[in-house]
N, C-alpha and C positions, 0 to 999 in steps of 0.2 A: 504493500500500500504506500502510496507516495507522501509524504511527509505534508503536502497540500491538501490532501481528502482529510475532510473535521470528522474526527471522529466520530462513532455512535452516531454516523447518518447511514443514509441508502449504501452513498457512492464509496463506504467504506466495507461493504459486506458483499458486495456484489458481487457476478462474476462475468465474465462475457462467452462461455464456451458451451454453450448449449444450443438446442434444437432447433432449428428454423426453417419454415418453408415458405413458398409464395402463393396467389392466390393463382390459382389453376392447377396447379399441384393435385397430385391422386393418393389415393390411401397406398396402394401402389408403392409411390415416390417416398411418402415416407418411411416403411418398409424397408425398403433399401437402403435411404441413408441412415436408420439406424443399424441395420446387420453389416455394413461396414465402417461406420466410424462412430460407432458409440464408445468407445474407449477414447474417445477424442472430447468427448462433454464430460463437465462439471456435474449436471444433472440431467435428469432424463425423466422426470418426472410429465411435464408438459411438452406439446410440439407447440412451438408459439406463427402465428401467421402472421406473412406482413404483405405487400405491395411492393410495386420496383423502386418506391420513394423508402423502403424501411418502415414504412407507416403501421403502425403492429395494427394490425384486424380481426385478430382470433386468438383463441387458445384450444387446443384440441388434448385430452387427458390422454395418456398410453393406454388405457382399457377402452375409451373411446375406439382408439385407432384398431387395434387387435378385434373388437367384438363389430366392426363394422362386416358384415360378405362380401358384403362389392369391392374386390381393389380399385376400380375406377372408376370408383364414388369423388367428387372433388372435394378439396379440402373446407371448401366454403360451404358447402353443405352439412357440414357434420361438427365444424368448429360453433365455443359458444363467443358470442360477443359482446354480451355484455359484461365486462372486462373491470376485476380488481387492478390499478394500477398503483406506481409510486411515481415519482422523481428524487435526483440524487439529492437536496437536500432534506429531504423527511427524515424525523429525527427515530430512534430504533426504537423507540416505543409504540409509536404510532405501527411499525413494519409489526411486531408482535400481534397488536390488536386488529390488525386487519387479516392476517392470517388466520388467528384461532378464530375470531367471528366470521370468517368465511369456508372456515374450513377448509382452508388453502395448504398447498405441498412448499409452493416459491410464487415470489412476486414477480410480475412484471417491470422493469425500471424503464421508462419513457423522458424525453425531454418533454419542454412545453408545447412541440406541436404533435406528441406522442410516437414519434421516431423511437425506434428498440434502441436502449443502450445495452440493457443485460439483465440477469433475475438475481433475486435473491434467494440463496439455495435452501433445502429444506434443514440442514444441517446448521446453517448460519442462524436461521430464525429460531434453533430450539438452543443453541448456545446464548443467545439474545435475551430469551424468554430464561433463561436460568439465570444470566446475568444483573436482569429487570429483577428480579425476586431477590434478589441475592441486595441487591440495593436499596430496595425497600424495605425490608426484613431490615438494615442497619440505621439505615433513615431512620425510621418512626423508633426504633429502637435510642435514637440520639446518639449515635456513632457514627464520626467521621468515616465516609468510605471513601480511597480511591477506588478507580479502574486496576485491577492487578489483582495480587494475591497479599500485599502488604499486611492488609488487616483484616482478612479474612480465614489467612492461613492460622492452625491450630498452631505452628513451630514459631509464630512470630515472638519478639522479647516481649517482654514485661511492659517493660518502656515504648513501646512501640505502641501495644492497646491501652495504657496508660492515656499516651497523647490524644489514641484516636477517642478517648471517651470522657475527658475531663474537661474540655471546654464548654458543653453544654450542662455540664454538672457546675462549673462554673456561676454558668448564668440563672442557675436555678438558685444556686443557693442568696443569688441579689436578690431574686424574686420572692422570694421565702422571706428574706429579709424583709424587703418592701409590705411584703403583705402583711409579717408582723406588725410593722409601723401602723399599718393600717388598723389592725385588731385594738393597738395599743391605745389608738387615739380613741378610741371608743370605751376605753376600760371603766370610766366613773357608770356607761349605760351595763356592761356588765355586769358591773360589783350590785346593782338594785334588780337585775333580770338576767341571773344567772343562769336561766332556766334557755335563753340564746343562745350560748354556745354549743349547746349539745345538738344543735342545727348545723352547727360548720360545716361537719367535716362531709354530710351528705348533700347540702348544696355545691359546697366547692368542687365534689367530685362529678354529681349530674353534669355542672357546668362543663367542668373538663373532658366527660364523654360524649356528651353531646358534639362541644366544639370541635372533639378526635374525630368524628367520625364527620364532620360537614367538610373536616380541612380533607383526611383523605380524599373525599368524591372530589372536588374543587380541581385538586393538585390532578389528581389520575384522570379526571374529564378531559382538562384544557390540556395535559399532557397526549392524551390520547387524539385528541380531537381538535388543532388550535384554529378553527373556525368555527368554534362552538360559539353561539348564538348566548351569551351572557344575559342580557336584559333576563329572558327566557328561564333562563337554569336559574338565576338569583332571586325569579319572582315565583317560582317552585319552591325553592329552597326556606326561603321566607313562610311559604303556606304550611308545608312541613315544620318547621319550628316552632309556628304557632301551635300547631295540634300539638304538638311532641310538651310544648310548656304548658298549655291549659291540662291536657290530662294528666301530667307529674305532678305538675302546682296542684290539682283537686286531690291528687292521692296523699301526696305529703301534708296538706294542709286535714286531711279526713286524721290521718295517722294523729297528727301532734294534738288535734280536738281531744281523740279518744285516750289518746295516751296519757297526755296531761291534763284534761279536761276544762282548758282552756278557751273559747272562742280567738283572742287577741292572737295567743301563740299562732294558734291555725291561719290565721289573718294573714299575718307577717311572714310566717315560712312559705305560704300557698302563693302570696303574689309577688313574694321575694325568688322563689323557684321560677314562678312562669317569667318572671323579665330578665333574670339572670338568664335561662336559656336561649331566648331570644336573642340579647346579647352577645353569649357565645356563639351563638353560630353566625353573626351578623360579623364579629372579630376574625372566624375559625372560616370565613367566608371570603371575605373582602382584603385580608393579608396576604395570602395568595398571590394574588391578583397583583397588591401591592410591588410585592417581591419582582414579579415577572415582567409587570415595566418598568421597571428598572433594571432589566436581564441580570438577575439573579435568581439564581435555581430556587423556587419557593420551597423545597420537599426537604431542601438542608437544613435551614432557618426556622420556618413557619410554625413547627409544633412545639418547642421549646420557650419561644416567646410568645405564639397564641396562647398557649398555658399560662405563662407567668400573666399579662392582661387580664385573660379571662379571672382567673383567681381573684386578682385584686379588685377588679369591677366585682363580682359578684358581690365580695366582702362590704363593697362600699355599697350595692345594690339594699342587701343586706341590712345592714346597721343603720341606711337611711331611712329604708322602707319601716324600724322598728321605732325610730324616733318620732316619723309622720304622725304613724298611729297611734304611738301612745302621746301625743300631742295633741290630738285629736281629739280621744277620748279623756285628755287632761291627767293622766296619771304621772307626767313630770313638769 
């Protein structure tokens, strides 16, 4: 690979030594040029069809070609064309997802006026697809990954997974901090309604699962699919959060009624849940996004500071939503 192909695109997995025929061509012809130069392709999974301009037209399967009777059947009769395609700069996640949602062997790689450059072989795409997991599994985990075997390998030093896992343990613990601050400042409401904290540690963590799971979809959509239709997806995602906060909010708040037989408590924990949630995913939403215009990998960053935010918003969600009401009803 030439030291100019970007990595983890098309034009870096591709290959150029595989099956091609033209339109007029016979089941026939292909036949033949496989029984004598198939040791000469990459792959051999599809015969791909083009024109005298290279213009790809077709894809015909090998069981296609063998279960057809007629040797001279033309190739345009029996190719299909409505055609998975790439170009060389599509990034390897995207080649992943349109494989397995198509059930695909190898892609086709076209320029912009869909001219054959070459495929992407079936071997590349399940090295890809292992590498894709292998990356995310470290991601969400909060470990630095390169490309390579650095920190992934079992034989690496000490020192080495040390580096790759303590910067974001770093940042947690400012945010730990931070959100202490935050508890702290609240501690005279507290020390009179001790009966609040035993709320924390179940709001802050809904928060933080809900926002886990809105940043995944976000990061793996736009990664998947970078013409996805935002407005769209974010005014979905919004309708989801609402469902997802009123019915937690009704159940926490049902729980802390019965448990402690309080109406206020229930109050405070039930519409301190629903708007912390919303929240979170409005943060675990819109950071993403952030990250990505200003080309920076959102999948590196995103979860370890969505956390820390989301935390500290709820907290503050929280201990305001507790002052309002007991304001309200005058008991401070």
């Amino acid at each position: 690979m030439s030291d100019d192909v970007p990595p983890e695109t098309v034009e870096s997995k591709m290959c150029t030594r595989f099956p091609r025929v033209k339109i007029g061509d016979t089941v026939e012809d292909i036949e033949e040029m496989l029984s004598q130069h198939t040791n000469q392709f990459d792959s051999i999974d599809y015969i791909y069809v083009v024109d005298d301009q290279n213009i790809l037209q077709g894809v015909i399967s090998i069981k296609k070609v063998f279960s057809t009777q007629d040797n001279e059947t033309k190739v345009e009769n029996i190719m299909k064309k409505d055609l998975v395609k790439v170009t060389p700069p599509t990034g390897q996640e995207r080649i992943v997802y349109l494989a397995l949602s198509h059930g695909l062997k190898a892609l086709p790689v076209v320029d912009d006026e869909d001219h054959l450059l070459g495929i992407v072989p079936y071997d590349e795409i399940l090295k890809t697809f292992n590498q894709e997991v292998k990356k995310d599994i470290f991601r969400f985990g909060g470990l630095f990954h390169r490309v390579g075997e650095e920190y992934t390998s079992i034989t690496s030093s000490a020192w080495v997974m040390m580096r790759s896992r303590l910067p974001w343990l770093i940042v947690g613990v400012l945010g730990g901090t931070a959100a202490a601050s935050v508890v702290t400042s609240f501690e005279e409401l507290l020390s009179k309604f001790l009966v609040l904290a035993a709320f924390i540690p179940v709001l802050v963590y809904m928060s933080d699962a809900v926002g886990t799971q809105s940043e995944a979809l976000i990061i793996r959509s736009v990664a998947l699919d970078p013409e996805l239709p935002l407005g769209g997806y974010i005014i979905r995602e919004f309708k989801v959060a609402a469902m997802l906060a009123v019915v937690c909010g009704f159940l926490i708040s049902v729980v802390a009624i019965i448990g402690w037989g309080t109406y206020f408590l229930g109050a405070v924990v039930g519409l301190s849940m629903l708007v912390s949630i919303i929240a979170a995913v409005c943060i675990s939403t819109f950071l993403p996004l952030v990250f990505r215009r200003f080309n920076y990998d959102p999948a590196v960053a995103t979860g370890p500071l969505a956390t820390i935010i989301s935390d500290i918003t709820t907290l503050g969600i929280y201990f305001s939503m507790a002052i309002l009401l007991l304001d309200f009803l005058n008991l401070i």
